[in-house]
C-alpha positions in Angstrom: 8.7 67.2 40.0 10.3 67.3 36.6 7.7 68.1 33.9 6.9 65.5 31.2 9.0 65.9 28.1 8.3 65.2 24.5 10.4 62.0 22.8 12.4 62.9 20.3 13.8 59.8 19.8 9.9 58.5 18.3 10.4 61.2 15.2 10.7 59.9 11.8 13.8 62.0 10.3 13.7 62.0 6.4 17.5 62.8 4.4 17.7 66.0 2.9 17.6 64.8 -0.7 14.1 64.2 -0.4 13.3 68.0 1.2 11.8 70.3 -1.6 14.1 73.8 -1.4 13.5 76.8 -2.7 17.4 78.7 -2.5 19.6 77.5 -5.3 23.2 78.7 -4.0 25.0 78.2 -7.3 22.2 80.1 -9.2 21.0 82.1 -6.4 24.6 83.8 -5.4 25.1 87.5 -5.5 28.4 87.8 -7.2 30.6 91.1 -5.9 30.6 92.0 -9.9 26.6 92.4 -9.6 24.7 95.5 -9.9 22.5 96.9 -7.1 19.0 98.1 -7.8 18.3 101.9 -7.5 18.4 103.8 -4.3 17.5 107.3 -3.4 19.6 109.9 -2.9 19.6 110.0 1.1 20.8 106.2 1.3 23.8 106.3 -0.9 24.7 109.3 1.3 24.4 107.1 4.1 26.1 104.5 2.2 28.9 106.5 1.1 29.8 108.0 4.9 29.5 104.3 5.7 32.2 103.4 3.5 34.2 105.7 4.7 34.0 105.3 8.2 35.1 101.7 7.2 37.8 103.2 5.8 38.9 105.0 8.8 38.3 102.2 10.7 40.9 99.8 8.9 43.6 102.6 8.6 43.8 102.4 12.2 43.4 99.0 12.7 40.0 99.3 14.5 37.4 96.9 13.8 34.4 96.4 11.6 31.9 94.1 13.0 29.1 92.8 10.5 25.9 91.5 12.7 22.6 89.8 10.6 19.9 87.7 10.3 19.6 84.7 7.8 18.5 85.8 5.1 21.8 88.3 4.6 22.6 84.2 3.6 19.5 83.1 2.1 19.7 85.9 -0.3 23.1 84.3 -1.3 25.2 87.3 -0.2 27.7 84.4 1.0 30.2 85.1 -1.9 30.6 88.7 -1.2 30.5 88.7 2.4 33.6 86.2 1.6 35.0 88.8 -0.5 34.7 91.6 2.0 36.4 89.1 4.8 39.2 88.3 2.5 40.0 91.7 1.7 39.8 92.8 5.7 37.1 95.2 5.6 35.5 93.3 8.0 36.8 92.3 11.5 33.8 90.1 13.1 30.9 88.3 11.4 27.6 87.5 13.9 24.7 85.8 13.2 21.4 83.8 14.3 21.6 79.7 14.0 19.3 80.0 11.3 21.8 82.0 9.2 24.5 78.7 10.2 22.2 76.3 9.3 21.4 77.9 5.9 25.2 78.5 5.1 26.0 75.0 5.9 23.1 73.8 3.9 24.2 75.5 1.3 28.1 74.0 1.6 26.4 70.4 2.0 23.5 70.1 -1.0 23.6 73.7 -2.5 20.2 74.4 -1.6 18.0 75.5 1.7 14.7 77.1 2.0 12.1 74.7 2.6 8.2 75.1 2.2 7.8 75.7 5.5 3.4 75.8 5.4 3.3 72.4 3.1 6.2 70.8 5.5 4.3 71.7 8.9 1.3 70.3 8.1 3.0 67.3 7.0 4.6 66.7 10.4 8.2 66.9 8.9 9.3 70.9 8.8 12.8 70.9 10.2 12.9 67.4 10.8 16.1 66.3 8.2 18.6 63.9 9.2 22.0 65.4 7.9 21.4 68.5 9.1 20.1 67.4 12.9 23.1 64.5 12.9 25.9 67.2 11.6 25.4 70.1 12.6 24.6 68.8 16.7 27.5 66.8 16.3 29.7 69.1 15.2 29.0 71.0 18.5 29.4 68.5 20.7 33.1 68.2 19.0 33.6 71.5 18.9 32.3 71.5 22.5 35.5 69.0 23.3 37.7 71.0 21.0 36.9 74.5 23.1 35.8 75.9 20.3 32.5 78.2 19.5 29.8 77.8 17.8 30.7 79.4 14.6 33.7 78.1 14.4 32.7 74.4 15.3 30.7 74.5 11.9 33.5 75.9 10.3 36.3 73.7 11.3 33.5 71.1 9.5 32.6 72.8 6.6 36.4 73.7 5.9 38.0 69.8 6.8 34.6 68.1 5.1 34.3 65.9 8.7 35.1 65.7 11.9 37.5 64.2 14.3 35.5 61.6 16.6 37.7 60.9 19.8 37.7 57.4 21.0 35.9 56.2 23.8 38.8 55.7 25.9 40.4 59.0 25.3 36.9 60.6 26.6 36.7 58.6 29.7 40.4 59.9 30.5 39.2 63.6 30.0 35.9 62.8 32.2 37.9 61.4 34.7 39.6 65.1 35.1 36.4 66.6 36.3 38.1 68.2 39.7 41.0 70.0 37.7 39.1 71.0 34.3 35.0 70.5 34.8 33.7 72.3 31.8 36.2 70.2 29.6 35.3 67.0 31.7 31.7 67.8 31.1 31.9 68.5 27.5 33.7 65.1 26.8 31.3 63.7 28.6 28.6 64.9 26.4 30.4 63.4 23.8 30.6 60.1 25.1 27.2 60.1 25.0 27.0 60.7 21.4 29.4 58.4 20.7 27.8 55.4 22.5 24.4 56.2 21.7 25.1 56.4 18.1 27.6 54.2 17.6 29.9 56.7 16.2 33.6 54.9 15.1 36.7 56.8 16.0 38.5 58.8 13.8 37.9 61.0 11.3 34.1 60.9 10.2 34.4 62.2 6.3 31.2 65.0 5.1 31.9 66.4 2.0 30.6 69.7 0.9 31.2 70.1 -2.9 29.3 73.4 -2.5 32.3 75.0 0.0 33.2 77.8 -1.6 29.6 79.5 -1.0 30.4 78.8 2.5 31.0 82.2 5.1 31.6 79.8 8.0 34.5 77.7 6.2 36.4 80.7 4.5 36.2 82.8 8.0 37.6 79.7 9.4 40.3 79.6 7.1 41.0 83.3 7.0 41.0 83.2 11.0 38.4 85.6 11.0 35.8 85.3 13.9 32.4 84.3 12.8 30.3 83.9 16.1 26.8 82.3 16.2 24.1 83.4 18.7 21.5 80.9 19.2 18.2 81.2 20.7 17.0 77.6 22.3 14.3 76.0 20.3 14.2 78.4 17.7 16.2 76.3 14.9 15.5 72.6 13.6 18.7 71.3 14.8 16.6 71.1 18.0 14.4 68.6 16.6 17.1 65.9 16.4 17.7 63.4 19.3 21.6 64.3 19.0 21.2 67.9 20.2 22.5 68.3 23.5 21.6 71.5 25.2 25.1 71.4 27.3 26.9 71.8 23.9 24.6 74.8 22.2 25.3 75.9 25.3 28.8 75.7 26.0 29.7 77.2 21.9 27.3 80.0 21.8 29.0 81.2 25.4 32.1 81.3 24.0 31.0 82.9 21.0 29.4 85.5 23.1 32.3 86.9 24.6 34.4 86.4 21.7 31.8 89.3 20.0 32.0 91.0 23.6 35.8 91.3 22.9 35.7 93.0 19.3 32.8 95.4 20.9 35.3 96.0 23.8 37.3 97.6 21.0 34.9 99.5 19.2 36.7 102.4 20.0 37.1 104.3 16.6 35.5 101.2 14.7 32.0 100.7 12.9 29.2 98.0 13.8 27.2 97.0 11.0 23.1 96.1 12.0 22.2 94.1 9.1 18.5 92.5 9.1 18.7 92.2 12.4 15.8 92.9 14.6 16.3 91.2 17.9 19.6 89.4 18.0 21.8 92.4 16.8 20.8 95.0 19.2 20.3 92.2 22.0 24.0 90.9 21.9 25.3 93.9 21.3 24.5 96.3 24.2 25.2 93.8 26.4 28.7 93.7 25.4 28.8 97.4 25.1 28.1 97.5 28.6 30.9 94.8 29.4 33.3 96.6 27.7 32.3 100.2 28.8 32.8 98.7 32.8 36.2 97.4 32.1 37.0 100.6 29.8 36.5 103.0 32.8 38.3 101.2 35.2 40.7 102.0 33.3 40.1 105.2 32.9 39.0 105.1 29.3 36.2 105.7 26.9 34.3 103.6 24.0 32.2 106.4 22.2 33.7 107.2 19.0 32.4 104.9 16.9 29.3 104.1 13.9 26.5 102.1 13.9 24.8 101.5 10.7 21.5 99.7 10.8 19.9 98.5 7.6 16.4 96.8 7.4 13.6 97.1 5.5 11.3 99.0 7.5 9.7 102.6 7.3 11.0 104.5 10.2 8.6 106.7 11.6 10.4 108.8 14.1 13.6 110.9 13.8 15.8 109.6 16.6 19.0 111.5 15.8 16.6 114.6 16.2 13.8 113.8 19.0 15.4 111.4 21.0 13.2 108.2 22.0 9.8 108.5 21.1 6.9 107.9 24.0 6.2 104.4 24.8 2.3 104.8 23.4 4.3 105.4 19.6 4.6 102.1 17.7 8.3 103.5 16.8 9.1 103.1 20.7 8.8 99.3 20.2 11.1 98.9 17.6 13.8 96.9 18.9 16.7 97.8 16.3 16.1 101.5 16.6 15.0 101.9 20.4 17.9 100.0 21.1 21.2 101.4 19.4 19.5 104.8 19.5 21.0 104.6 23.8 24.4 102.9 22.6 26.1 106.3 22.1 28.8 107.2 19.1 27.0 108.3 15.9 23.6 106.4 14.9 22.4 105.8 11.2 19.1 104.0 9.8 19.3 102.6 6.2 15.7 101.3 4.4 17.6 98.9 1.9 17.7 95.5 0.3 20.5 93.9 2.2 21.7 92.9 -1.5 21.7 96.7 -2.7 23.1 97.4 0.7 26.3 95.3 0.3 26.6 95.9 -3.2 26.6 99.2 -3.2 28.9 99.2 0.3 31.0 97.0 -1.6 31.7 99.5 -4.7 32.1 102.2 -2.6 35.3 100.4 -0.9 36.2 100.1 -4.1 36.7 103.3 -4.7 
């Protein structure tokens, strides 16, 4: 027996003109030309070897994959992680669905960052129309399109709409189920949309005058992957009636093993653990693990590489030096550290800003 379900369809969505924000993007931005703030000595060492072991990286065509939590976007770092894509330093961009839904925010309105305690208790936190209606439905096209997450919203972003299929064209690609299932199923999906919404064919125009803030639409342009990795219920997009579980579903696993394929090349590269806590170190030694079974049936190794994680945190124990701590030390239950700390290759921790981080990273490939 099925258990009872909540009725999304009874919400009350209100447009995101009326939502309060707090994140400016066009007077928020980091610019590359900014300044960090001051950092002690031992970071900008770390910083420095970083920079260099990008370096290395790129001169031998490894890659550099850049993992991080949302606010590397709410802090409006979006115009230099642009500039660091553009000029190849990175490889691979990965992030949370929060982080897509405050870039794409950002591209649609130039603002995010709502009040979350005064929306709450008003029955309305996360419950925005735009943002539910284009950001599901750009999944459920990508979903058609076999493309991932990531780059669903950025095919979006970048062509300001979307392509709706029409109806017919859907029933043709359902009625394929025996020879392609997932692609039958995913149109499918769609057809849904399309009926219950009454979405027209052809191509549904969104503008987003605020583009050019956007991480999603220039990695899309530049060809660079930029992979989302969702956590169900954990994002307001869940909140709308459009979402469809099939389609989170169907993007995020391909944007899964599109980051399991730049890890299965790590070899001589550099991963990057930005404000990260749970979904960094969780994707990634899965994929390590992946990549290391294929690698020695082949008779090869992935351990030369960096891992730099940056987050704010104190760290309490020396890992490099006593290994993992006991499980009755609080350090033993930090995810980030506990975690890469038993990936192998060569392990640094950096107590920084994610601004000054970047900033400062940025300047130092500079030189």
């Amino acid at each position: 027996m099925a258990y009872p379900q909540f009725d999304r369809t009874r919400l009350r969505f209100q447009p995101l003109k009326e939502r309060k924000n707090r994140v400016f993007i066009e007077q928020d931005h980091i610019s590359p030309s900014d300044s960090p703030g001051s950092m002690d000595k031992q970071v900008l060492a770390v910083i420095r070897e970083a920079a260099r072991a990008i370096k290395r990286a790129r001169s031998h065509n490894r890659p550099v994959v850049l993992a991080f939590g949302a606010h590397t976007i709410k802090n409006g770092l979006s115009p230099l992680l642009i500039r660091l894509i553009e000029a190849r330093w990175l490889t691979h961009l990965a992030t949370n669905g929060a982080g897509i839904i405050h870039d794409w925010e950002f591209a649609y309105q130039g603002a995010s960052s709502e009040d979350v305690r005064e929306n709450i208790r008003l029955g309305r936190f996360g419950i925005w129309e735009e943002t539910g209606r284009y950001l599901n439905l750009s999944l459920l096209v990508g979903a058609n399109e076999g493309l991932g997450y990531g780059e669903s919203v950025g095919s979006l972003v970048h062509n300001d709409g979307l392509d709706i299929p029409t109806k017919n064209r859907l029933i043709r690609i359902t009625g394929q189920a025996t020879r392609d299932p997932e692609r039958a199923a995913a149109a499918a999906d769609l057809l849904w949309a399309v009926e219950q919404f009454h979405l027209q064919p052809g191509f549904l125009r969104v503008p987003h005058p605020f583009k050019r803030y956007a991480i999603q639409a220039a990695a899309f342009r530049l060809k660079v992957p930029f992979t989302a990795h969702p956590m169900f219920g954990h994002d307001i997009i869940y909140t709308h009636p459009l979402n469809r579980g099939a389609a989170v579903g169907r993007t995020a696993e391909r944007d899964f093993l599109s980051f399991a394929k730049s890890i299965s090349q790590l070899e001589g590269g550099v991963y990057l653990s930005l404000g990260s806590a749970v979904m960094s170190p969780m994707i990634f030694e899965k994929s390590l693990s992946m990549a290391r079974n294929l690698a020695i049936q082949e008779g090869r190794n992935i351990e030369n590489f960096s891992i730099i994680v940056i987050d704010l945190a104190e760290s309490s124990w020396d890992w490099q030096k006593f290994g993992e701590p006991p499980a009755d030390n609080p350090a033993y239950y930090v995810r980030y550290l506990k975690t890469f700390s038993r990936m192998g290759g060569s392990l640094s921790y950096v107590r920084a800003d994610n601004r000054d981080f970047l900033l400062s990273l940025y300047g130092e490939l500079q030189r």
